[in-house]
NUTIKE-671697 format. One record per atom (N, C-alpha, C): residue in one letter; atom name; x, y, z. Coordinates in nm, 4 decimals. Each point is the difference from the previous one (the first is absolute). Layout:
! residues N
r; a; xx; yy; zz
a; CA; X; Y; Z
...
***
This chain:
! residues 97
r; a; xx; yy; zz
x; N; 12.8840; 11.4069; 10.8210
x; CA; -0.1372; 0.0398; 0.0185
x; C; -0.0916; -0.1205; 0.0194
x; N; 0.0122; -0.1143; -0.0465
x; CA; -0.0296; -0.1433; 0.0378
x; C; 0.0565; -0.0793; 0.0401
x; N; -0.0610; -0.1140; 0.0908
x; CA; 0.0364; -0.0692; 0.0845
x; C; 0.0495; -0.1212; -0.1142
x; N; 0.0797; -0.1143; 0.0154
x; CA; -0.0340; -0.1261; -0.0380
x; C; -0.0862; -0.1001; -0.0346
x; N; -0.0563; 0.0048; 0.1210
x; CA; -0.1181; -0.0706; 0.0132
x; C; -0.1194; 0.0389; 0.0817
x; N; -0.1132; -0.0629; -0.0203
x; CA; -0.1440; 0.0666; 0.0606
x; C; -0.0546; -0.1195; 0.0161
x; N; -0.1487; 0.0823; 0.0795
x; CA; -0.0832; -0.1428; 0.0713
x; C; -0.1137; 0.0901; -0.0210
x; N; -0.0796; -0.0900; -0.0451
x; CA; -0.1942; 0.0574; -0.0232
x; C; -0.0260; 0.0298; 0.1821
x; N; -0.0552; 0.1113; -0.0276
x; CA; -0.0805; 0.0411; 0.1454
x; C; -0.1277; -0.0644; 0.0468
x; N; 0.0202; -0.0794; 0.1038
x; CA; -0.1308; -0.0346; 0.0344
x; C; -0.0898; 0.0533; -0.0269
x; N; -0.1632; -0.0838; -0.0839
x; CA; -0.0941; 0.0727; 0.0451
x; C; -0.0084; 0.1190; -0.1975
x; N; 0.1008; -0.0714; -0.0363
x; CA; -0.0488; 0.1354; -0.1443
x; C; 0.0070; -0.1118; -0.1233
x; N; 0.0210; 0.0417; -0.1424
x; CA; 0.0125; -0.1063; -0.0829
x; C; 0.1549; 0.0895; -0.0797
x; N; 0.0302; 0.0950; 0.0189
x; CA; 0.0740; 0.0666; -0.0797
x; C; 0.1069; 0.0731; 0.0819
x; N; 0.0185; 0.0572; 0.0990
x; CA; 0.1134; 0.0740; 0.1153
x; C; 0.0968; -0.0908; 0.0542
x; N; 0.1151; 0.0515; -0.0891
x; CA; 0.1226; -0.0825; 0.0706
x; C; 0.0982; 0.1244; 0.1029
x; N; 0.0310; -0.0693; 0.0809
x; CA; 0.0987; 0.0576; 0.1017
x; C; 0.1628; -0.0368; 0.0433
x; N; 0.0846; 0.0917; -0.0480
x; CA; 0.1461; -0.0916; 0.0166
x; C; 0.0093; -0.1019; 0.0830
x; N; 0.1202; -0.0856; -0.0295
x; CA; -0.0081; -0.1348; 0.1100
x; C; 0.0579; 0.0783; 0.1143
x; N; 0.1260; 0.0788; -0.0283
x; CA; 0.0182; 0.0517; 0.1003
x; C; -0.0562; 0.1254; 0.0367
x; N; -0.1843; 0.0067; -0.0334
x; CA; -0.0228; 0.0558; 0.1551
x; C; -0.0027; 0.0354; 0.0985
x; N; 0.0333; 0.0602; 0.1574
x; CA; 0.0277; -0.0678; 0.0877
x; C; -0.1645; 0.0611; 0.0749
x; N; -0.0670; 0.0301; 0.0135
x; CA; -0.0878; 0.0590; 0.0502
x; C; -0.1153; -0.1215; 0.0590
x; N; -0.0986; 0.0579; 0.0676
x; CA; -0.1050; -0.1135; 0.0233
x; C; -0.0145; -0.1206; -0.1530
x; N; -0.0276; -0.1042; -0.0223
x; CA; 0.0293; -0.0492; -0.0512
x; C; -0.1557; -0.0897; -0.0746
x; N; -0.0799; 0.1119; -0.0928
x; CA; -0.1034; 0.0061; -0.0822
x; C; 0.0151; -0.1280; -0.1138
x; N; 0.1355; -0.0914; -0.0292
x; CA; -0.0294; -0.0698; -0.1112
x; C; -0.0644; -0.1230; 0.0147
x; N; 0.0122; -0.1097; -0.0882
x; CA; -0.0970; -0.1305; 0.0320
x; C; 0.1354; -0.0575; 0.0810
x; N; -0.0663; -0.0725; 0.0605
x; CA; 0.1147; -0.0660; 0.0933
x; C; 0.0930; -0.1000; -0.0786
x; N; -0.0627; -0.1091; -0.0620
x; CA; 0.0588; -0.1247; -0.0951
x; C; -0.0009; 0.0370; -0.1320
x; N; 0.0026; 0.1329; 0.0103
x; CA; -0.0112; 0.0813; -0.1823
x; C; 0.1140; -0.0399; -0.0869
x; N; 0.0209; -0.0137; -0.0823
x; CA; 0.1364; 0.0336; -0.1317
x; C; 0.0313; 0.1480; -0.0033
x; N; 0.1694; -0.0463; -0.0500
x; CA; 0.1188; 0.1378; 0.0306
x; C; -0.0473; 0.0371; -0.1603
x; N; -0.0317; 0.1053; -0.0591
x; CA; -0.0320; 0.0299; -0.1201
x; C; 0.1357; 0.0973; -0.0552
x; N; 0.0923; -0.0638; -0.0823
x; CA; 0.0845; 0.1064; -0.0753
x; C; -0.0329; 0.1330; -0.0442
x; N; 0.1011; 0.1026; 0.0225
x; CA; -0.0265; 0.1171; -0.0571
x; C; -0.0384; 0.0056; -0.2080
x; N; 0.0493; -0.1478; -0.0346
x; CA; -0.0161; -0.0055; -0.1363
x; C; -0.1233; -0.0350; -0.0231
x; N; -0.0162; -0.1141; 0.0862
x; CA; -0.1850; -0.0252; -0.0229
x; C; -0.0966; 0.0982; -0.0091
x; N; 0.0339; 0.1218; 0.0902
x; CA; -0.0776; 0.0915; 0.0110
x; C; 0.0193; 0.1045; -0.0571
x; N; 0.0422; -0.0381; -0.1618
x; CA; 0.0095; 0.0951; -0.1311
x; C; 0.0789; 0.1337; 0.0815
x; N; 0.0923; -0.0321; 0.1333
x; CA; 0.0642; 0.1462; 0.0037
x; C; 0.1148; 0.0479; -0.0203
x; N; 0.0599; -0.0595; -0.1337
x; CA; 0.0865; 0.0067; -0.1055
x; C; -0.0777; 0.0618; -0.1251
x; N; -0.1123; 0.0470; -0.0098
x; CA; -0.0453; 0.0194; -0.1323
x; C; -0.0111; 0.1708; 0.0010
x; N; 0.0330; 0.0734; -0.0443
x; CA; 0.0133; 0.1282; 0.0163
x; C; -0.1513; 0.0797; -0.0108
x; N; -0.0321; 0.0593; 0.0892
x; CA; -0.1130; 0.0952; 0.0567
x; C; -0.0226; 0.1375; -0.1169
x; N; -0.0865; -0.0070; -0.0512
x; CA; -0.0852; 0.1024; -0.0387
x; C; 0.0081; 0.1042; 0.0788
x; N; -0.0483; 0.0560; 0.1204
x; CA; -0.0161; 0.0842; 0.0568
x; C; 0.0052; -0.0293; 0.1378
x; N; 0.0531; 0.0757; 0.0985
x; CA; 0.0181; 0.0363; 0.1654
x; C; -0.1016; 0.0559; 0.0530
x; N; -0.1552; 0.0028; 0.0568
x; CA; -0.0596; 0.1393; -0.0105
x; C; -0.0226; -0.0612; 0.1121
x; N; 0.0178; 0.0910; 0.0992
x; CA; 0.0261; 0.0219; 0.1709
x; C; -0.2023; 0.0098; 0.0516
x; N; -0.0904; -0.0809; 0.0183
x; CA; -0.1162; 0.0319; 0.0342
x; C; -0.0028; -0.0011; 0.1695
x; N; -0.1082; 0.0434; 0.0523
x; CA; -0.0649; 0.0031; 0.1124
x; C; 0.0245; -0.0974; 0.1189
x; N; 0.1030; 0.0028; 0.1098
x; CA; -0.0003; -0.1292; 0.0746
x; C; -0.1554; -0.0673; 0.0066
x; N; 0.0579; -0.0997; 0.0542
x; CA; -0.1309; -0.1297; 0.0194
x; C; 0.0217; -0.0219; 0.1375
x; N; -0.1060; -0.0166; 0.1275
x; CA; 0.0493; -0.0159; 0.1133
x; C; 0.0333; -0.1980; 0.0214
x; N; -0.0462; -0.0978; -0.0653
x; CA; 0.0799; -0.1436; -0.0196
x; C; -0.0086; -0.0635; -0.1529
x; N; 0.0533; -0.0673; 0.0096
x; CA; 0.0391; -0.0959; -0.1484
x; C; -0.1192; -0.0156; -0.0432
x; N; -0.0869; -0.0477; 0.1158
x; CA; -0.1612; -0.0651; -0.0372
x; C; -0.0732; 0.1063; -0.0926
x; N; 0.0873; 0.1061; 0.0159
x; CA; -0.1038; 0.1266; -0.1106
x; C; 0.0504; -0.0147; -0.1372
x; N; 0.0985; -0.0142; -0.0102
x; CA; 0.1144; -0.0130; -0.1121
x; C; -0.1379; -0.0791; -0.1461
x; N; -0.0095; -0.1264; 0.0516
x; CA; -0.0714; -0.0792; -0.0131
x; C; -0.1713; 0.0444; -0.0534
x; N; -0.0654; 0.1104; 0.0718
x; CA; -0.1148; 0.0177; 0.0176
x; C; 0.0113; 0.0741; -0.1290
x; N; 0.1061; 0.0820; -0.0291
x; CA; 0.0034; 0.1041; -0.0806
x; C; -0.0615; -0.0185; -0.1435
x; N; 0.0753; -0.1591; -0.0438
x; CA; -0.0811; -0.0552; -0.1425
x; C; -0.1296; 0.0834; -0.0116
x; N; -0.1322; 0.0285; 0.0932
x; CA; -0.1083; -0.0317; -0.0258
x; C; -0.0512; 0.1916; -0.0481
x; N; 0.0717; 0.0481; 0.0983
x; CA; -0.0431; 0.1592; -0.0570
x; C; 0.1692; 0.0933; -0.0592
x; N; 0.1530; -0.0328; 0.0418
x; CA; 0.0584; 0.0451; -0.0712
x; C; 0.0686; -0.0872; -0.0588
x; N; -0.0025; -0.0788; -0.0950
x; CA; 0.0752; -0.1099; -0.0675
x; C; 0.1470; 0.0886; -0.0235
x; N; 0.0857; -0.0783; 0.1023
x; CA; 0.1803; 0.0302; 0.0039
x; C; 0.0420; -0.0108; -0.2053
x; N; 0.1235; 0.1250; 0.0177
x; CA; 0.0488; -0.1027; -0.1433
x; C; 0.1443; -0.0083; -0.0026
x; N; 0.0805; -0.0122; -0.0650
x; CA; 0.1104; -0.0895; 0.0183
x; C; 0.1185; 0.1426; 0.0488
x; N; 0.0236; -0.0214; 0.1063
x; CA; 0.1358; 0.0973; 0.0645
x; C; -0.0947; 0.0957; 0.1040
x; N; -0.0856; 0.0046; 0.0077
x; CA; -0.0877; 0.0507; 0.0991
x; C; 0.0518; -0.0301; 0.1638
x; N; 0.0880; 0.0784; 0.1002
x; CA; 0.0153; 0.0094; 0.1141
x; C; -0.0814; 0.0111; 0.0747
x; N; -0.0487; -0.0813; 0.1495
x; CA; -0.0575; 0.0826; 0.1027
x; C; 0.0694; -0.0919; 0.1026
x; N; -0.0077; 0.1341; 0.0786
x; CA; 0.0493; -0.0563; 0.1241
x; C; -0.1199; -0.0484; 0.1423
x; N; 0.0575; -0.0822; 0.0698
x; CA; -0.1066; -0.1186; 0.0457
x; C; 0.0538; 0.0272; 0.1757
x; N; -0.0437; 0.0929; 0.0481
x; CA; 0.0254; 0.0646; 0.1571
x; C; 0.0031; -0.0867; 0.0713
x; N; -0.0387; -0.1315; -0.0074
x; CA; -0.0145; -0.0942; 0.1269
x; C; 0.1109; -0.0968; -0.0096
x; N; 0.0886; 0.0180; -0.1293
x; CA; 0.1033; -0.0801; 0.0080
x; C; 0.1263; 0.1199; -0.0164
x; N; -0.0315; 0.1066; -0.0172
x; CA; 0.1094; 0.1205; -0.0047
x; C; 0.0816; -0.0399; -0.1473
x; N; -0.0801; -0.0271; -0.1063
x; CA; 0.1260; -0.0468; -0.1290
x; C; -0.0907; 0.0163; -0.1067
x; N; 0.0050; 0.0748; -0.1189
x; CA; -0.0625; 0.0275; -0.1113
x; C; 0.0074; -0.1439; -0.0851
x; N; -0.1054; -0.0456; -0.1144
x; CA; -0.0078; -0.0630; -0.0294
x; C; -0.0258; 0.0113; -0.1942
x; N; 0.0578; -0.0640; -0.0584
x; CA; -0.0560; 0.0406; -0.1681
x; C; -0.0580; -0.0875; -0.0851
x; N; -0.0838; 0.0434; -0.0364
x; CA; -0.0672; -0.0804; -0.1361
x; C; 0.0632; -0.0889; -0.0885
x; N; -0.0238; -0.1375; -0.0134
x; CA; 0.0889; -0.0011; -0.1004
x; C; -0.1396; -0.0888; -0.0520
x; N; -0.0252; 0.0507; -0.1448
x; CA; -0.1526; -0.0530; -0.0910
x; C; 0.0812; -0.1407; -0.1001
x; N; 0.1218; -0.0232; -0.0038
x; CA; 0.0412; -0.1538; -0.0664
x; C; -0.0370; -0.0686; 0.0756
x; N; 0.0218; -0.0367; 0.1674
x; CA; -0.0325; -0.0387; 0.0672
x; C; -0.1393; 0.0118; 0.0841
x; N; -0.0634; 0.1153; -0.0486
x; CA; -0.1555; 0.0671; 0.0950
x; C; 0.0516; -0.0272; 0.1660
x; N; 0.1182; 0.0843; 0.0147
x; CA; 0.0404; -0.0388; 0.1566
x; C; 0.0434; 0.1496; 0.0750
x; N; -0.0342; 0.0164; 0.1450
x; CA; 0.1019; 0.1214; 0.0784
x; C; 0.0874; -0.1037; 0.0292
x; N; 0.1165; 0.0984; -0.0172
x; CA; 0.1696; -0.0668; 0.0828
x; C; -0.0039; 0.0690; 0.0345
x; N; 0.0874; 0.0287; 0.1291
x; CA; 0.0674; 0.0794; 0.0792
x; C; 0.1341; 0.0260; -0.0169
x; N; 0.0071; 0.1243; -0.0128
x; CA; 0.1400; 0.0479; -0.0015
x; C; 0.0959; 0.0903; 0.0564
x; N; 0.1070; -0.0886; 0.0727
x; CA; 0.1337; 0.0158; 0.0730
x; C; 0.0827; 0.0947; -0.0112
***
């Protein structure tokens, strides 16, 4: 259900996207490969709760301000075709494979 490794998405402070990706290619260019361990996604999830697609990552992000995400919270992100989850150890979306 996770990748290995991830890369911060251009342009956010918190949305990582598998390395192997293969799609248009949204991450920082000279970014760091971020472990699936770094990104607390070894630590077992509270809850799965499937919310509302998002039409890009960039919303993912916006959400802090009127629905603050909480930890295992899904949405899926239409412009990259791949759901993404909360993870609040980290305050990060990953994407998941």
């Amino acid at each position: 259900m996770f990748a290995q490794n991830y890369k911060k998405m251009a342009g956010t402070s918190a949305v990582f996207l598998s390395s192997e990706y293969d799609g248009a290619s949204p991450v920082e260019r000279d970014g760091m490969l971020w472990s699936a361990k770094e990104l607390h996604l070894d630590e077992p999830l509270e809850q799965r709760l499937e919310k509302a697609p998002m039409h890009n990552a960039l919303a993912l992000e916006g959400l802090e301000d009127y629905e603050p995400p909480e930890n295992g919270d899904v949405r899926e992100v239409e412009s990259i075709g791949s759901k993404f989850i909360y993870l609040k150890s980290s305050h990060a979306w990953v994407q998941m494979v």
